[in-house]
TORKOL-4160 file (C-alpha; in steps of 0.2 Angstrom, whole numbers, padded with zeros to 4 digits, m for minus):
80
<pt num="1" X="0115" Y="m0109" Z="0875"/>
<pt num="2" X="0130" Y="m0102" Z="0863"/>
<pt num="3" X="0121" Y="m0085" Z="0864"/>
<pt num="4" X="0126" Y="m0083" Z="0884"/>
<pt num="5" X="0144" Y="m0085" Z="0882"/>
<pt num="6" X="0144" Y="m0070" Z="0870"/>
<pt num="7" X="0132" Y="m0059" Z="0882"/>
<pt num="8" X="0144" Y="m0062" Z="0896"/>
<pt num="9" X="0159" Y="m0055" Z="0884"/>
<pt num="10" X="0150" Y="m0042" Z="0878"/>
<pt num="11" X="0152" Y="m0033" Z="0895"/>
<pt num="12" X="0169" Y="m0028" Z="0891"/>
<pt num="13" X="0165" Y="m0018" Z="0876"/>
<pt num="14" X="0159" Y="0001" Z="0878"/>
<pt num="15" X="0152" Y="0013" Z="0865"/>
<pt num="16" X="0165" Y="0027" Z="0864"/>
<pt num="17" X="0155" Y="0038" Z="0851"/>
<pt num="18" X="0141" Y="0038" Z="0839"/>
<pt num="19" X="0133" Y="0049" Z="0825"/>
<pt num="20" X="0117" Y="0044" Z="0817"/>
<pt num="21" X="0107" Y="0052" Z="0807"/>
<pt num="22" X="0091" Y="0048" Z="0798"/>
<pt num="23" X="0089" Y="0053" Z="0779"/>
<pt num="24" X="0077" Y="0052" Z="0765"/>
<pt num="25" X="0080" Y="0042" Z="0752"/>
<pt num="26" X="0072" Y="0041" Z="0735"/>
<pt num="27" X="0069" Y="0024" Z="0727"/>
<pt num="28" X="0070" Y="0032" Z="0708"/>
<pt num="29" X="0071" Y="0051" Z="0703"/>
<pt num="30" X="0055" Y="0059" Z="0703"/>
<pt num="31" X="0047" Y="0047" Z="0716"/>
<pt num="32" X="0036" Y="0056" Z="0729"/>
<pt num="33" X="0037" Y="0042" Z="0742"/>
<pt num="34" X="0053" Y="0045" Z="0752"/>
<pt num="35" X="0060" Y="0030" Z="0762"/>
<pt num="36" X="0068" Y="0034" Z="0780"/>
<pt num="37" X="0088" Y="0028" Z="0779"/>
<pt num="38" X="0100" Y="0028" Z="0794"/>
<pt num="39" X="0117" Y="0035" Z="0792"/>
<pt num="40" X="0132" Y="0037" Z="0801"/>
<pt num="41" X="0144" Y="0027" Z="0813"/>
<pt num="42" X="0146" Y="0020" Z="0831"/>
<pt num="43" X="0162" Y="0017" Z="0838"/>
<pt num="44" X="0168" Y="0005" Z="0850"/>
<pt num="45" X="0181" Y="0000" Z="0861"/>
<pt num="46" X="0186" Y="m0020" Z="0871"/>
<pt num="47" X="0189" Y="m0035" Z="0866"/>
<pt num="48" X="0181" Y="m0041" Z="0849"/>
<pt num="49" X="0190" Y="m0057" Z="0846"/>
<pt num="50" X="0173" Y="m0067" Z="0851"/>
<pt num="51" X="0165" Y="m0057" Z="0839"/>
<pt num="52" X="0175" Y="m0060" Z="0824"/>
<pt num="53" X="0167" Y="m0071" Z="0814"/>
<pt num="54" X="0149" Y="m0064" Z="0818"/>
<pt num="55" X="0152" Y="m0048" Z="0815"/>
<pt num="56" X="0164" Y="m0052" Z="0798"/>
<pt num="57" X="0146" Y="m0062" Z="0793"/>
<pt num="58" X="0135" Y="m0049" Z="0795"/>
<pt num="59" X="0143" Y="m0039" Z="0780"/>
<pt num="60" X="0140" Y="m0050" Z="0768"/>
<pt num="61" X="0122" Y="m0051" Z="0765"/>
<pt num="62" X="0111" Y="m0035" Z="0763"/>
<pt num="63" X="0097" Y="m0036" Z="0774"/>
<pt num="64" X="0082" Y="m0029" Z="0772"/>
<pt num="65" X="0068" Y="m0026" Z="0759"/>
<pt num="66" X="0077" Y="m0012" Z="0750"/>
<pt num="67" X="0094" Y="m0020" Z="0748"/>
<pt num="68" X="0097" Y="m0019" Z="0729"/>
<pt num="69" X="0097" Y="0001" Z="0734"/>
<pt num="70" X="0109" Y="m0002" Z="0747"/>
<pt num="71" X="0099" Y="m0002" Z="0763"/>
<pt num="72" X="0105" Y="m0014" Z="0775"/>
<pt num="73" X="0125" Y="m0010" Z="0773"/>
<pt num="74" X="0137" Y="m0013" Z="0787"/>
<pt num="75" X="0155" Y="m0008" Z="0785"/>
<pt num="76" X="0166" Y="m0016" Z="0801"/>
<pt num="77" X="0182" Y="m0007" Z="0801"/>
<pt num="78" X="0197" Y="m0012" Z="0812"/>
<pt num="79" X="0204" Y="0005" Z="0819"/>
<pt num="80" X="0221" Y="0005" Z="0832"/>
């Protein structure tokens, strides 16, 4: 199962800080229906080198109902 190997690897890598927030969002101006958006970061220290390609994918697509708004945004940035 390809998903194991990863799981194993995954023990190396620790959350080092976070801040999240939840915000409202309004589809168009005026509209009284607020959608709940997350906001912020996690950061994250070990070995991502398994991860690569995975985590590269995952910020291509938008996913999500909402995407043409831009819910569903991930940014991986490399920091040293």
């Amino acid at each position: 199962m390809p998903g194991a190997k990863l799981t194993g690897k995954a023990k190396s890598v620790r959350l080092v800080q976070k801040l999240v927030r939840c915000k409202k969002a309004f589809l168009a101006s005026g509209s009284k229906s607020p959608l709940l958006r997350l906001d912020g970061y996690v950061k994250y220290e070990g070995d991502f080198s398994p991860f690569a390609e995975p985590l590269d994918a995952m910020q291509k697509p938008h996913i999500g109902g909402t995407t043409s708004f831009g819910f569903g945004k991930i940014k991986i940035e490399n920091a040293i």
